[in-house]
Each structure stands twice: as structure tokens, then as C-alpha cells.
C-alpha positions as CSV (number, residue, x, y, z in Angstrom):
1,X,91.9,176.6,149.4
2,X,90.2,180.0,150.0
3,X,87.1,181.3,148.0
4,X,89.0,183.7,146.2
5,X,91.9,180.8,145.2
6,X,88.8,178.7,144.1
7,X,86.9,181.4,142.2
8,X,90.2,182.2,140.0
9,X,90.7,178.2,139.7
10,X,86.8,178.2,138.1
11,X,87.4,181.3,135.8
12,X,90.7,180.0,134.3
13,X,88.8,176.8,133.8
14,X,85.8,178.3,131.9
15,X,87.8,180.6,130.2
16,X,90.2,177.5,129.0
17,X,87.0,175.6,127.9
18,X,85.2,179.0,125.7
19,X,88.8,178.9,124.0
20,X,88.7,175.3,123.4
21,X,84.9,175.6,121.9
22,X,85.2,178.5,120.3
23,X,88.4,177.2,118.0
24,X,86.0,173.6,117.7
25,X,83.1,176.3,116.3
26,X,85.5,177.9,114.1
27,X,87.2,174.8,112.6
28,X,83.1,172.9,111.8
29,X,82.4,176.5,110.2
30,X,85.9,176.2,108.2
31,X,84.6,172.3,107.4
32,X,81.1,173.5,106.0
33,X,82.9,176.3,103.8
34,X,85.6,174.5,102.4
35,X,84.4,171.0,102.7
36,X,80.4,171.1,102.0
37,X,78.6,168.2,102.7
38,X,80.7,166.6,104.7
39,X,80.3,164.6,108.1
40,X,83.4,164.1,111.1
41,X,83.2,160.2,111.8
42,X,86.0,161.1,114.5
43,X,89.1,161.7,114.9
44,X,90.4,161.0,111.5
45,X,87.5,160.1,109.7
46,X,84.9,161.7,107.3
47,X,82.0,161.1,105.6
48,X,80.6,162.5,102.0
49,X,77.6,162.8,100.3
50,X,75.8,164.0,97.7
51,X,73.1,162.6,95.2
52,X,75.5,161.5,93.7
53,X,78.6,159.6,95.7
54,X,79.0,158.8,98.9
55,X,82.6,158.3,100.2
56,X,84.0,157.6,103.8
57,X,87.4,158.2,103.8
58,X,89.7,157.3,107.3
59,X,93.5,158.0,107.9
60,X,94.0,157.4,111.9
61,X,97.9,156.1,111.3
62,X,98.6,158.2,108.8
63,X,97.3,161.6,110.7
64,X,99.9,161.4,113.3
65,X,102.7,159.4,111.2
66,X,103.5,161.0,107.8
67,X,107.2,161.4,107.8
68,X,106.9,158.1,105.7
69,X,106.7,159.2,101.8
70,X,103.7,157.1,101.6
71,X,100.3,158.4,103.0
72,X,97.5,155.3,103.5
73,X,94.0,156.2,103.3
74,X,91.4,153.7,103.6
75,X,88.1,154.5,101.3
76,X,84.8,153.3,100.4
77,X,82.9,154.6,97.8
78,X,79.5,154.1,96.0
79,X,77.5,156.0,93.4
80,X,74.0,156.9,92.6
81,X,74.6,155.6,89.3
82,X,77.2,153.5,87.7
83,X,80.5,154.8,87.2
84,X,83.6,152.9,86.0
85,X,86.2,155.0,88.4
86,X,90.1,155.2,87.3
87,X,93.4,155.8,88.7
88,X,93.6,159.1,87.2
89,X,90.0,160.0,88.8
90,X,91.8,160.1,92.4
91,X,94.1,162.7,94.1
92,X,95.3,164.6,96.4
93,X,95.2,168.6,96.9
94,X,98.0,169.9,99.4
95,X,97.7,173.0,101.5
96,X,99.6,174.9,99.1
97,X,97.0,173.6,96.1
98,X,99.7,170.9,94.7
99,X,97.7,168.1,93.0
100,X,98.9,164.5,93.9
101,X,98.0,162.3,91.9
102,X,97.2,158.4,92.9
103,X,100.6,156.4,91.7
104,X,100.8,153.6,89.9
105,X,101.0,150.2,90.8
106,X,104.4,149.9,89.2
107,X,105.9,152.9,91.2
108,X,104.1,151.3,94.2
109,X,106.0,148.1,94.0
110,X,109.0,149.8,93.2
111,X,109.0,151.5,96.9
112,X,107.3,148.3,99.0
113,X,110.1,147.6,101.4
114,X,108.7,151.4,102.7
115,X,105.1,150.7,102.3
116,X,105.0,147.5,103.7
117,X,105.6,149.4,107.6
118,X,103.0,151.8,106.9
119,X,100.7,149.1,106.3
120,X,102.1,147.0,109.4
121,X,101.7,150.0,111.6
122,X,98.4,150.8,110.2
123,X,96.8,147.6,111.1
124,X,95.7,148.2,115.0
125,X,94.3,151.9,113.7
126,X,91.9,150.6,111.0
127,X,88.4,151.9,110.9
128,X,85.5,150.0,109.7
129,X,85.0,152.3,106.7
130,X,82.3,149.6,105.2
131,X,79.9,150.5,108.1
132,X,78.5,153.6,107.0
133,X,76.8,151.8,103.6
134,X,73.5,150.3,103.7
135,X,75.2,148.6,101.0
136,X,77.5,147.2,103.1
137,X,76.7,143.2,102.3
138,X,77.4,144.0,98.8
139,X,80.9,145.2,98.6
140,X,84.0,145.0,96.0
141,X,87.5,145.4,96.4
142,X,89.4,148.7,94.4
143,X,92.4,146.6,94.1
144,X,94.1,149.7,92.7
145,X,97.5,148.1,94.4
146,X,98.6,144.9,95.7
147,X,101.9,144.3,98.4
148,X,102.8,140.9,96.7
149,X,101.3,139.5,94.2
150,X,97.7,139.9,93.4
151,X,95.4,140.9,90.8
152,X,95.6,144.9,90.3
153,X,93.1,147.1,88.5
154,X,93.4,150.3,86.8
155,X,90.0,150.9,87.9
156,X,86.9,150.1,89.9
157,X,82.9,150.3,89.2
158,X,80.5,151.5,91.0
159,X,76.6,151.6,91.6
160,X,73.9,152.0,94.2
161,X,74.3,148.3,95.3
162,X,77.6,147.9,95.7
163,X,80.3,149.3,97.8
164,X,84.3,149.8,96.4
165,X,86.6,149.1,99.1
166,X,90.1,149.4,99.3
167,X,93.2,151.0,100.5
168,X,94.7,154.3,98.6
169,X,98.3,154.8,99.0
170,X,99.7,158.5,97.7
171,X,103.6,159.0,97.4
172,X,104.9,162.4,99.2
173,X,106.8,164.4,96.0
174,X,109.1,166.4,98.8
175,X,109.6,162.4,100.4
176,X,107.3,163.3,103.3
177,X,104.2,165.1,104.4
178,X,104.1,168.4,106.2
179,X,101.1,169.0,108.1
180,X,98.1,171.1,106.8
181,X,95.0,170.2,105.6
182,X,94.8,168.3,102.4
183,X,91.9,167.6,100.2
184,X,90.9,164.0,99.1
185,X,89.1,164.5,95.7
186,X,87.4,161.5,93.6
187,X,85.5,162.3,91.0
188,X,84.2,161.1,87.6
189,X,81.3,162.7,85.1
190,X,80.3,165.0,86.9
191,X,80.2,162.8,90.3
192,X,82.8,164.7,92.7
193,X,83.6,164.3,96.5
194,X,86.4,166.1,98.3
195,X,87.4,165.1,101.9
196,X,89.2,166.7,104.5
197,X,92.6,164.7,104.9
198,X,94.2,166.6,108.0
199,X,98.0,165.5,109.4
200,X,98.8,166.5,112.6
């Protein structure tokens, strides 16, 4: 390979990688804009926080498989203070501004022969969403939904000491998710996170 061959191999290169930075710069500044306070744990994972809730939020199967109608997201959350959270407290925001609300557990069970894959699928892409809580030894389960039988909740607390944990499970309207940018939003008395939920 000649100098000249060698020098045009090097520019492409360089000129490949500014491209590549420069739309990573643009998408963090898009992140601190529309999603303030908010940390990239990787790939599919962020982190909130606030003085007043701090919520991890990871979707690794769900960001490259959302033709299902079901979307998993697994969540911890905890609170400055304590807040009884409810159902109706969690959604959803599309691209296009819909608001999704978090279904209940009867519509859930209704649909489990197609959740039940999601969550099989899901299971070698699961992120230790409990490791970001110094908390972390003091955790509770949401149990917002249950596969077979099993104790479900309208609701969960939290407090400074513990740590909610559990899976949320949101059910496409259109029967599957396009991809976009969607906002996960929890928020009670004046407590409010929103994370960055992004399907490829």
C-alpha cells in the first residue's frame, strides 16, 4: 500500500470516528435537555436522581425486541421520604406524547401466554438494577404483577431505607412498539422521575 492509499485510508477513518462522536455529543446534549438528571448505566440502562427519588430503570431485551405487545422494564426505586406509590403513579410517554398507562393485573393475566416469552427471553439480558442503592440490603418487591399465582399489589411504599424492586410490564395500544424514544415517568406528591426508554 502506497503513502497516498494509506493517508486516504487514515482520513476516512478519522472522519468516520468525528461523525461517530459528534452524533454521541449531540444525543448526551439531547439526554441533559430532555431528560435532566439523568445517568447512561449502558446500553439500555439509566439512572435518576433528584432529592427526592432515585430510580434505575433497564430494558436490554426489550430495546432490540418490541414487536411483542408487551414492553418489560425492570425498576428500582426509592424516595427521600416515604411515599405509598400506585399503579396509576406509573406510565409511559411515546414519541408522539401518547401516555401509557401501567395495566392492570387483570388485563395482564388475561394476555400471559404472550408475556410469559418476553419474560423467558428476557432472562439472560437482566441487569442488576439493585446495585446502584446503598440501600441495596434492604429491598422490597413492587409485586405490581404476578405470572401464576402470587400475591399482587396495587401499590408499593417507599423510603430512604428501602429499595422497591420489581418488573413493569406496559401493553403496546397499536399491538406493538415502534421505535422512538419513550419516556418512563413515576411520580407521586410532587416526587417525579422520567427516564429515557429508547427501542431500537
Amino acid at each position: 500500500m502506497n503513502g497516498a492509499n494509506l493517508a486516504r485510508q487514515w482520513t476516512v477513518l478519522a472522519l468516520t470516528a468525528g461523525v461517530l462522536l459528534g452524533s454521541a455529543a449531540t444525543m448526551w446534549a439531547q439526554e441533559d435537555r430532555f431528560f435532566p438528571k439523568t445517568k447512561r448505566l449502558g446500553r439500555a440502562a439509566t439512572e435518576y436522581r433528584d432529592d427526592d427519588i432515585h430510580v434505575v430503570a433497564a430494558h436490554h431485551y426489550s430495546q432490540r425486541n418490541h414487536d411483542s405487545r408487551w414492553l418489560l422494564i425492570q425498576t428500582a426505586v426509592s424516595t427521600t421520604r416515604d411515599l405509598t406509590i400506585d399503579r396509576q403513579n406509573i406510565s409511559l410517554v411515546t414519541p408522539e406524547g401518547r401516555v401509557v398507562s401501567l395495566p392492570s393485573q387483570a388485563r395482564f393475566a388475561r394476555d400471559v401466554s404472550r408475556v410469559r416469552p418476553v419474560v423467558q427471553n428476557a432472562w439472560v439480558t437482566r441487569h442488576d438494577v439493585l446495585s446502584y442503592f446503598n440501600q441495596r440490603d434492604w429491598q422490597e418487591s413492587m409485586r405490581l404483577f404476578a405470572l401464576d399465582s402470587g400475591t399482587v399489589l396495587t401499590n408499593f411504599v417507599t423510603d430512604k431505607d428501602h429499595v422497591a424492586v420489581g418488573d413493569l410490564f406496559f401493553d403496546a395500544p397499536t399491538g406493538s412498539w415502534g421505535p422512538g424514544t419513550y419516556s418512563l415517568v413515576i411520580e407521586r406528591d410532587g416526587a417525579r422521575a422520567v427516564l429515557p426508554i429508547e427501542l431500537d
